[in-house]
N, C-alpha and C positions, 0 to 999 in steps of 0.2 A: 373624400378629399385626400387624402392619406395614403391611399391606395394607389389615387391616382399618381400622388408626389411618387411614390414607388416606383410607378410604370416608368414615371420621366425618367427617373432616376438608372433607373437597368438599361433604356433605352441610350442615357450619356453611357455608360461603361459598355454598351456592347459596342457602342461608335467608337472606343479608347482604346477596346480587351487586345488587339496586338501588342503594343506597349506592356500591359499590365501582363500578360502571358509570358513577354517576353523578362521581366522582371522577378515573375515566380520561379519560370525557367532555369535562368544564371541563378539563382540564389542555391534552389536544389540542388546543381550541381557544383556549386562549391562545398554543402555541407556534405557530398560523398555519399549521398544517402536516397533511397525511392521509397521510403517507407512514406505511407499515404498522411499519417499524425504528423510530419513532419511540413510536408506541402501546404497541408490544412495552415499550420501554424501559418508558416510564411503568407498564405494567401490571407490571411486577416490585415496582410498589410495593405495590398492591392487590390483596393476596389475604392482610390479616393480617385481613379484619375494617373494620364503616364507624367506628370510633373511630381504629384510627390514619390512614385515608386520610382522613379531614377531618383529623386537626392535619398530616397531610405536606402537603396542599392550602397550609395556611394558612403553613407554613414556607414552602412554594416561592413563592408568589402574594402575599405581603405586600408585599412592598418595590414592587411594579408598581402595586397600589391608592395607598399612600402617592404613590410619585413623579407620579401623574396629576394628584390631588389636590390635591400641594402647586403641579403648573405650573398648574392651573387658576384656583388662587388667586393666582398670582404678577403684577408686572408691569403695573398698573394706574394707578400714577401715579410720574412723575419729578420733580414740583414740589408743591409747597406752594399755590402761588399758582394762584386760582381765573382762568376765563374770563370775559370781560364778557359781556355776555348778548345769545345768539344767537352767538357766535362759536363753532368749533369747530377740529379737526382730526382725522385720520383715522391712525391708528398702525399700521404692520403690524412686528411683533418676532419674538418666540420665547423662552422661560425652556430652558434646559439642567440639570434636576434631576440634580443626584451622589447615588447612593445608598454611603452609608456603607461602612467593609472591611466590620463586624461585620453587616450587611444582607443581604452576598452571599452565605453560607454560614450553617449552623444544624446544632450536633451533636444526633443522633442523643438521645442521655442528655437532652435538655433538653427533649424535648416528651411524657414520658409516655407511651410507645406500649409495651403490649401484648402485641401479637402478633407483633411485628419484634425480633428479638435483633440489636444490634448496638453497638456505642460508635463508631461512627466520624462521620464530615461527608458534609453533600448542601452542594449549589449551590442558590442560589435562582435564581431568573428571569435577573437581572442578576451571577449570577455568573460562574466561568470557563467557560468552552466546552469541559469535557473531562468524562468522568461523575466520579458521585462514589462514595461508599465501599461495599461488597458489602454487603449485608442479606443476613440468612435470615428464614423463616418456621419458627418452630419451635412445638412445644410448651412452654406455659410450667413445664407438669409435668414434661416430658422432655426436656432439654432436648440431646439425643444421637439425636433422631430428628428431622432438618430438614428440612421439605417442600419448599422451593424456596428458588432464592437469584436475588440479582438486584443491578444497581446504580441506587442514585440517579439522578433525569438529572440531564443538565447543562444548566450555564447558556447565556444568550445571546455571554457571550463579553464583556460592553458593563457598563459602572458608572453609567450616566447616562441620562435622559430626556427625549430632546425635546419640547416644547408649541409650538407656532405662536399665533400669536396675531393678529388684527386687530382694531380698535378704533373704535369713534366716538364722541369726546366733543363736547360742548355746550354751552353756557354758559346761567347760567341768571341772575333775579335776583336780589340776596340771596346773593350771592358763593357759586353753590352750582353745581358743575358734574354734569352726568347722565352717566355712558357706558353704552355696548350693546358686547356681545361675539356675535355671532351667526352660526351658520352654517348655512343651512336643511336640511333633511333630504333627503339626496347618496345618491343611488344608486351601491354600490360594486362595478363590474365586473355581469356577468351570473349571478350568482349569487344574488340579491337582496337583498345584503349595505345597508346603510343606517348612515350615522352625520351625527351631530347637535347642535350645542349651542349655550349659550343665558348667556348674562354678563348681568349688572344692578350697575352698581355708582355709586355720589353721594358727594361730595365736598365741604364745606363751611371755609370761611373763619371760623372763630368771632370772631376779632379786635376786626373791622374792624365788626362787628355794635355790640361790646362797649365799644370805645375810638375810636371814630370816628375823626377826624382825631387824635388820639395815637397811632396808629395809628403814622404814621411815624417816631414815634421808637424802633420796635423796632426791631433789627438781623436779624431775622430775621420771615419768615413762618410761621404756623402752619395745620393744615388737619387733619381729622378724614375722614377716606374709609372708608366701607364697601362689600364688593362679595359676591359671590353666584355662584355658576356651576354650571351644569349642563350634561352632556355624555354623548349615549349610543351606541353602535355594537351593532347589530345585524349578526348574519350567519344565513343561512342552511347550515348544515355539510352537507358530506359524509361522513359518518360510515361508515368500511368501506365507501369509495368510492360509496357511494349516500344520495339526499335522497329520503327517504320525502313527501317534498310539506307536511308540519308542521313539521318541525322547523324552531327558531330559540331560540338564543343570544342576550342582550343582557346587556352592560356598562354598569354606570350609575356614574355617578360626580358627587358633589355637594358643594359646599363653601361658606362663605365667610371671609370673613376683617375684620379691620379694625384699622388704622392711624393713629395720629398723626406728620405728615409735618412735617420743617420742611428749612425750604428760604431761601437767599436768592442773590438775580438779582445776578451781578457780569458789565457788560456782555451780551458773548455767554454766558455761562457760568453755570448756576445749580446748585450741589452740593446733595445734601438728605441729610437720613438721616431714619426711619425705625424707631416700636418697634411691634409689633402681635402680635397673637393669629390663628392659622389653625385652623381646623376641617375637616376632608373625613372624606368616608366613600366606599368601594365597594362593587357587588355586582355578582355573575353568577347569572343568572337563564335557564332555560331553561325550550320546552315541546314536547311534540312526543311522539313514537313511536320509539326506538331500537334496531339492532340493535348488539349486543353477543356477544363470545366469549370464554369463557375456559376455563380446562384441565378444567371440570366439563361444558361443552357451549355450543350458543348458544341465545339469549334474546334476548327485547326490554324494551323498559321505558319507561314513561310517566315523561318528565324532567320533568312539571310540577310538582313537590315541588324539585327542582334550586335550590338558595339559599345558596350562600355567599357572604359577606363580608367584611371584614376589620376590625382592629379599627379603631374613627373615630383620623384622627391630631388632636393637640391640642396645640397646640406654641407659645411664645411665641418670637419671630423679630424679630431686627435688619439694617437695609437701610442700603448707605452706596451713594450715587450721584449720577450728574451726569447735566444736557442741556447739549446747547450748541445753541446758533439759531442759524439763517441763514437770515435774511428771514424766508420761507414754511417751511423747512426746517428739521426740528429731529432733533438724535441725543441719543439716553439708551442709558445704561448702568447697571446696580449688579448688587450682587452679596450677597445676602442670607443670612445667619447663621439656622441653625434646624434644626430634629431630622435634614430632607434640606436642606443647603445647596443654594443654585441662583445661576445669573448668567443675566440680563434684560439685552438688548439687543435696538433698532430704532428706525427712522424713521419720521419724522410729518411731515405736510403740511398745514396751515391757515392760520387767521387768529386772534390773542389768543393771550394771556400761555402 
């Protein structure tokens, strides 16, 4: 009798295993990794069924969408005060995004699954480096006959996300400054992995438009910036150690944001803060030809249906920070309040304000 519960049972997953293939898939290739202990892990999560390995997808992989996101959007300007026109300078930084305690872990009870009997905690991406709590796969009827059992993975070990960032701003006329965030499309190693992105952001002076020469009787500068960013990595996987010649994975990630800056210049030193709105959203997108194996046999599978994403973050965010000059030379700092808080810091080299 048990045996047979079996049969049934491989016979649902092999009618599901595209879903579930495609869930073991995105997962490997976020942790950067084909080592086979690795896959094994992650496959103890998928085999309840493609309803819970999409919401475990979206537990484990959210907080990495978000923190991209939010550095994409971050770090754009340190002052209030526009450039005169045609002046520029050139900014190489980086934003450091913290992802939250409650970010890095997700119990079990709280995402509606199914097919997994469990109450206990997984790790997300950014959580600890150790696995997380045993799941079964049971019958939801029977629940004294469990088909397999397995742990959560774990996390990266890391609460935080680095973004790099270079910059060229410009001065424009009409107290309006242009910058570019650009990075052409890089060939990564010999695998023919690719990554890529693309900043657009303006900055304006309403003021000085508005009150001309009264202008200087404010104590402060005002300035309205909106910015844009897109960013995408491609790779080419080795899936069960081999690249069938199709396949390829891509990460997109798109944002922008916008801010009202105020700022005022004492000497070398100009503080500002900062109230704004951010938006981003991610996906993973895959196409290609895969093979795949699991305890019912192996198969292949067309990952061009391959589409998750997460949810867009939306978040009102407060920035307090400083530059200080010298000469050609300039340092900014701040440190930004918002759903993932983040600290921005780096150097600038030009000419104007």
């Amino acid at each position: 009798m048990f045996s047979l519960y079996l049969n049934n049972q491989k016979s649902k997953i092999m009618k599901n295993i595209s879903l579930i293939r495609k869930a073991m898939f995105v997962l490997s290739i976020v942790f950067f990794t084909n080592q086979a202990n690795a896959q094994d892990a992650i496959g103890n999560l998928f085999k309840s069924g493609p309803d819970d390995a999409g919401k475990l997808i979206n537990a484990y992989l959210n907080p990495l969408f978000t923190s991209l996101g939010t550095g994409l959007n971050s770090g754009w300007s340190s002052t209030a005060k526009t450039k005169g026109t045609l002046k520029f300078d050139i900014k190489a930084g980086a934003s450091f995004v913290f992802v939250p305690k409650e970010n890095q872990s997700y119990n079990l009870k709280d995402l509606g699954l199914t097919g997994i009997v469990g109450e206990g905690s997984g790790q997300t991406i950014f959580g600890n480096n150790s696995p997380g709590d045993i799941i079964q796969l049971q019958d939801k009827n029977n629940l004294k006959n469990p088909i397999s059992a397995g742990k959560l993975p774990s996390g990266l070990g890391v609460n935080f996300m680095p973004i790099p960032q270079i910059q060229l701003t410009v001065g424009l006329p009409k107290n309006i400054d242009l910058s570019l965030r650009f990075v052409p499309t890089l060939k990564l190693g010999d695998d023919g992995g690719q990554i890529g992105m693309f900043g657009i952001g303006t900055k304006i002076e309403p003021l000085p438009l508005i009150l001309g020469s009264k202008m200087k009787a404010l104590p402060f500068d005002l300035a309205i910036a909106a910015n844009y960013s897109r960013f995408k990595y491609n790779i080419k996987p080795k899936f069960d150690g081999a690249n069938n010649g199709n396949q390829e994975v891509s990460l997109n990630v798109n944002g922008y944001n916008i801010d009202a800056i105020f700022s005022k210049k004492i000497a070398f030193f100009t503080p500002f803060v900062a109230f704004g709105y951010n938006n981003a959203n991610a996906s993973v997108v895959a196409t290609g030809n895969y093979a795949f194996t699991t305890v019912a046999g192996s198969t292949t599978f067309d990952g061009s249906s391959i589409n998750f994403s997460n949810t867009p973050t939306k978040n009102a965010q407060a920035t307090l920070g400083f530059e200080l000059h010298f000469f050609f030379v300039k340092f900014y700092a701040s440190y930004t309040a918002a759903k993932y808080n983040f600290f921005n810091s780096g150097i600038g080299i030009g000419i104007g304000n």
